[in-house]
C-alpha positions as CSV (number, residue, x, y, z in Angstrom):
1,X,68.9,22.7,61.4
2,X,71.9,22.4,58.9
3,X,71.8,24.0,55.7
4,X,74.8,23.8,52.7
5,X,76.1,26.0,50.3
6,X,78.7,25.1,47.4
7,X,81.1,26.9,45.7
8,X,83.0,25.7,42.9
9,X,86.1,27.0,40.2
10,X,84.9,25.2,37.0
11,X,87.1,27.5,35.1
12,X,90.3,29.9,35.9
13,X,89.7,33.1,37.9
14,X,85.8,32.5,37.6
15,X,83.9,30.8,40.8
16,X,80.4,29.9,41.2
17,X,77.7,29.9,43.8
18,X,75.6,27.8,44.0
19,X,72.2,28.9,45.5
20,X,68.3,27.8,44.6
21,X,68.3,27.0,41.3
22,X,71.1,29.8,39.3
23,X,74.6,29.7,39.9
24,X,75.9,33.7,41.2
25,X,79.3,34.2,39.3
26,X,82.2,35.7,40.9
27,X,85.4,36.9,39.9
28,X,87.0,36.3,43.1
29,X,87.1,33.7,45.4
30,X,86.7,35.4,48.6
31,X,83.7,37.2,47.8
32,X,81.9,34.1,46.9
33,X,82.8,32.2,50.3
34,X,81.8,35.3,52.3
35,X,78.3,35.3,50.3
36,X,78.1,31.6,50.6
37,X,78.7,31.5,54.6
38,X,75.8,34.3,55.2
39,X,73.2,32.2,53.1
40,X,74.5,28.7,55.3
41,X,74.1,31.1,57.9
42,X,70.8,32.8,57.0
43,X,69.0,30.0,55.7
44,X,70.3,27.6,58.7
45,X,68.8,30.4,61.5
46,X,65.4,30.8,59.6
47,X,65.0,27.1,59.1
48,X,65.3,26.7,63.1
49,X,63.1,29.1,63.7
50,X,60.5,27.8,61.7
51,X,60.8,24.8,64.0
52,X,60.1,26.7,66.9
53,X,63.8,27.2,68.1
54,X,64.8,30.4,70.3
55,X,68.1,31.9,71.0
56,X,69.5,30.7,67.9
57,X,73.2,30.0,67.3
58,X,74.5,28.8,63.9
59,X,77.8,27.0,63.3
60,X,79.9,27.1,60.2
61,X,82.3,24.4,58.4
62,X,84.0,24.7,55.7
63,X,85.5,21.9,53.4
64,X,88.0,23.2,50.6
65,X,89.2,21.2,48.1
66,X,92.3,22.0,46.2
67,X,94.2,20.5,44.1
68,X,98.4,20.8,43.3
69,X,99.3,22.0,39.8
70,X,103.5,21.8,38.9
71,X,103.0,24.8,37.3
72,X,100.0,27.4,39.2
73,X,100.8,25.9,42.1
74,X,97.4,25.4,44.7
75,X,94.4,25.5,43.2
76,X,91.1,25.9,44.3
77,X,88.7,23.5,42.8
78,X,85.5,23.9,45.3
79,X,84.0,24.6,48.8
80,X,81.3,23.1,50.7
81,X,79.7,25.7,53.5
82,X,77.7,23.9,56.0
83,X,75.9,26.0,58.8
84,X,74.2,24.0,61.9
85,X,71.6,26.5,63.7
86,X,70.5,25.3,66.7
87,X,67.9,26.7,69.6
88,X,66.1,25.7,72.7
89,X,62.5,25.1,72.1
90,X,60.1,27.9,72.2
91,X,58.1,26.8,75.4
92,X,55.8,30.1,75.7
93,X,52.4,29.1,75.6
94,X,50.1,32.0,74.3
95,X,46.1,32.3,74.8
96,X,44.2,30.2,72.6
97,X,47.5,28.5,71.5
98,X,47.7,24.5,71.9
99,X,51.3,23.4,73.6
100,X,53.6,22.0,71.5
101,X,52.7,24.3,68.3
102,X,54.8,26.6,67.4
103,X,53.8,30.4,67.5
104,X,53.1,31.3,64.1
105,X,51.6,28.5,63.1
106,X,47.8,27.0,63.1
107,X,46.2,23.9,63.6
């Protein structure tokens, strides 16, 4: 399952998540990416196991884009955090359970 997260510098020194529907402000840019890498991650894991997926792994890429100023120098403009989870099927079949439906859910 692959899930994104954004972060963005619309102005100097302030930086943006950008999570459900309401921006999270941040006065540093690390703490933003590190928040914005455990949602890819945590939303990523929960959507493959919803799916059925077991023995989860998640994978995380992260495109910057900066810009050069002549005067500041490198600046950050935005990030894009995508996480891939992936899992090998649940194949357990349980009493009463039809194959091929995931545990948890009803038919």
């Amino acid at each position: 399952m692959l899930y994104a997260s954004y972060a963005s510098q619309p102005e100097f020194g302030v930086f943006y998540l950008f999570h459900n529907e309401q921006p999270v402000i941040f006065e540093k840019l690390q703490p933003a990416l590190e928040k914005a890498v455990e949602i890819a991650r945590r939303e990523a894991a929960e959507m493959a196991e919803s799916a059925g997926a077991t023995a989860i792994e998640t994978r995380i890429k992260q495109e910057d884009n900066h810009i050069r100023h002549d005067i500041d120098g490198e600046l950050f403009v935005s990030a894009t955090i995508t996480a891939v989870a992936t899992g090998r099927p649940n194949c357990v079949v349980q009493a009463g359970q039809p194959m091929g439906i995931p545990r948890g859910t009803s038919v």
